[in-house]
C-alpha positions in Angstrom: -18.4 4.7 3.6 -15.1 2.7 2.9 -13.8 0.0 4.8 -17.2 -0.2 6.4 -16.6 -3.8 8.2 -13.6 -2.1 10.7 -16.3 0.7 11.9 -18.2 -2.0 12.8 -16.3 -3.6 16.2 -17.2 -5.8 18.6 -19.8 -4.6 21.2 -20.2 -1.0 19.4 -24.2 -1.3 18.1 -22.7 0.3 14.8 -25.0 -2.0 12.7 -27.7 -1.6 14.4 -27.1 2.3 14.2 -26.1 2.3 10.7 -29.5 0.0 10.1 -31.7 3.0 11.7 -29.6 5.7 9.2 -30.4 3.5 6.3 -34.0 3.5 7.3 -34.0 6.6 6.9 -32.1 7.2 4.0 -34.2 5.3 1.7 -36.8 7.7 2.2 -34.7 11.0 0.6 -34.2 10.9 -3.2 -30.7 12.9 -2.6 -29.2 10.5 -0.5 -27.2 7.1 -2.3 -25.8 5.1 0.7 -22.4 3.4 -1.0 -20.6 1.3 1.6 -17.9 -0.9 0.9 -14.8 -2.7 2.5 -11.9 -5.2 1.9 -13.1 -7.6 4.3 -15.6 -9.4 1.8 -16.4 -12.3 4.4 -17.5 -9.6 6.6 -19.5 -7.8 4.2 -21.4 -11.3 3.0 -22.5 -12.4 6.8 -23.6 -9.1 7.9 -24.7 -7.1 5.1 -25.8 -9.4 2.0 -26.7 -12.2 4.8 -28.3 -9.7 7.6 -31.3 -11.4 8.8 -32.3 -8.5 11.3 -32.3 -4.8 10.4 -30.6 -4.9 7.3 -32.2 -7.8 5.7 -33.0 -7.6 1.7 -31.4 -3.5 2.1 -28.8 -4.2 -0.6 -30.0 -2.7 -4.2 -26.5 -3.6 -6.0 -23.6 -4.8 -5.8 -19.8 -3.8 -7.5 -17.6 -6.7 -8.1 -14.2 -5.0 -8.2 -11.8 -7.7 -9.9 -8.1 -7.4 -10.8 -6.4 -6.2 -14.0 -6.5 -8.8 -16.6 -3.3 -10.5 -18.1 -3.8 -7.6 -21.1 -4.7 -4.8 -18.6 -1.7 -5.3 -16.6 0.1 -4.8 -20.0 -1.7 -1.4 -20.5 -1.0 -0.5 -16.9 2.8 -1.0 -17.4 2.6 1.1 -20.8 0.9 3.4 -18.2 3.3 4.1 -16.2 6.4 3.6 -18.7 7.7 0.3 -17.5 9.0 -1.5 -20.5 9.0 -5.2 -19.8 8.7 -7.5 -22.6 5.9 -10.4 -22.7 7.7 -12.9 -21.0 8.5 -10.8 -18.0 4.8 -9.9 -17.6 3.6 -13.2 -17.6 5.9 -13.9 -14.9 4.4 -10.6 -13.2 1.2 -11.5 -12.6 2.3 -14.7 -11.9 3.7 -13.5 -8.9 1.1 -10.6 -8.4 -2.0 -11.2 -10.1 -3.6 -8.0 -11.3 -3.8 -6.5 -8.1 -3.3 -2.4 -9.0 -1.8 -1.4 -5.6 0.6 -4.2 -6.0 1.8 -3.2 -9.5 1.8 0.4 -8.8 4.7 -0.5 -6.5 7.2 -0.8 -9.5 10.2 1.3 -10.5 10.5 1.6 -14.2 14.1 2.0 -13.6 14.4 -1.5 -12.1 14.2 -5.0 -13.9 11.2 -7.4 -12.8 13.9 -9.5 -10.6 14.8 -6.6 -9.0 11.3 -5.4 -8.6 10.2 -8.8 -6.8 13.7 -8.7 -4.3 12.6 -5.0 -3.7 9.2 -5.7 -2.8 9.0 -9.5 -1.3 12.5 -10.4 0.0 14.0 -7.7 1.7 14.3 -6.6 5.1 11.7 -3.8 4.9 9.9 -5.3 1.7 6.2 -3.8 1.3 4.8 -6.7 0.5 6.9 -9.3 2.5 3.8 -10.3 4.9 0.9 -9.4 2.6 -0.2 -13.3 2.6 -0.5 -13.2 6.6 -1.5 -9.8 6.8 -4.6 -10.0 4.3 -5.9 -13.2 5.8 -6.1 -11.9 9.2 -7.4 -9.0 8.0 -10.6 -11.0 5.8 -10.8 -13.4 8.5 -10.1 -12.6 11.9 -8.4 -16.0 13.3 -7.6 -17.5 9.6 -6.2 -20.8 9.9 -8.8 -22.7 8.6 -9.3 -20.5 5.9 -5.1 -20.1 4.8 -5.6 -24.5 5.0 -8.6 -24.8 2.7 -6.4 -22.4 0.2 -3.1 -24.1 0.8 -4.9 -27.3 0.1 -6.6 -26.4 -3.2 -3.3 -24.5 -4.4 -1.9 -28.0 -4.4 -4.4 -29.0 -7.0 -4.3 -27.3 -10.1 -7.4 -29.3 -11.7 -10.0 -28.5 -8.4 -11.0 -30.7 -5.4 -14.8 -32.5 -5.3 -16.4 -30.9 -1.7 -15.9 -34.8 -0.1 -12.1 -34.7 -0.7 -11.2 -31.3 0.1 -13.4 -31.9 3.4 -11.1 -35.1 4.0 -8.0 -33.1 3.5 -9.1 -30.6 5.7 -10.1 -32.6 8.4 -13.3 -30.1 8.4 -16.6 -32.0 8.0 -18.6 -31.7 5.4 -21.0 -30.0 6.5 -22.6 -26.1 7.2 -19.1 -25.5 9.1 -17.5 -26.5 5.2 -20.0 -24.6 3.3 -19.7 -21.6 5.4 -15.8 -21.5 5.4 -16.0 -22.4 1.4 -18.4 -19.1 1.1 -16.2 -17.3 3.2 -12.9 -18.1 1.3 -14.5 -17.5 -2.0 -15.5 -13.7 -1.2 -13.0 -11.2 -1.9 -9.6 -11.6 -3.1 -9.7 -15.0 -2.4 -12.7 -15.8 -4.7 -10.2 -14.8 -7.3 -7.3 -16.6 -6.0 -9.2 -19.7 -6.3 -11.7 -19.9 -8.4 -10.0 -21.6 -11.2 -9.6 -24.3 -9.3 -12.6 -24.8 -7.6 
């Protein structure tokens, strides 16, 4: 079942009616219940931290991380984009080694076209992919989109008591929780060498 957190709105018992499949489920050796979904704070408070129905349900989990520096190399070889090593550092400076992001190049087109093409114009694909994917993971995201602007403006990390005075968020479950919360998904990768 992908992108399992949006079946899942507000008032709609879908949990509760997905907890009573699952029941089930686990009883028939030729049924394997997969269920994933980009919204990885969702997924962690109401499937790996379910206290009701769904409590202790989960039997693995799959960590899908981005390409590293070298498989973003063999993804452009891939799809016959010739940049040279220079221009794919800058790449996944700018993108990371997010596949759907890098699948948006042209090989006819240099990397500073690529980026105009896909961040700065008019119409550009991935012009409001910041806003758009915190909403998306979080619902009402400014606290989240602070505690990430704040630790991007530390490249060597942030003790908990500092970043909680920065914030203005006290330290606290209310920290912990948005902490836990920005680490899951994308995000954990985003940040986590700076954490």
């Amino acid at each position: 079942m992908d992108e399992f957190p949006w079946m899942s709105t507000k008032n709609s018992y879908f949990i509760a009616a997905f907890a009573d499949f699952w029941a089930w489920a686990v009883t028939k050796k030729d049924i394997l219940v997969i269920i994933c979904g980009s919204a990885g704070s969702w997924m962690i408070k109401n499937i790996f931290k379910n206290r009701g129905s769904l409590y202790n349900r989960v039997t693995s989990r799959m960590e899908l991380s981005p390409f590293t520096l070298e498989e973003v190399a063999q993804f452009l070889k891939a799809k016959q984009i010739n940049y040279n090593t220079d221009a794919i550092i800058k790449l996944y400076m700018v993108m990371g080694g997010i596949p759907f992001y890098l699948d948006q190049l042209d090989p006819s087109e240099s990397l500073d076209q690529a980026i105009d093409r896909l961040f700065f114009r008019k119409k550009a694909v991935l012009k409001l992919e910041f806003d758009e994917l915190f909403v998306s993971l979080f619902g009402s995201s400014r606290t989240y989109e602070h505690i990430v602007k704040i630790l991007s403006e530390h490249a060597y990390g942030l003790d908990r008591n500092t970043l909680s005075k920065l914030s203005k968020i006290s330290s606290g479950g209310t920290l912990s929780n948005n902490i836990d919360e920005t680490r899951s998904g994308w995000i954990y990768n985003a940040i986590h060498t700076t954490w």
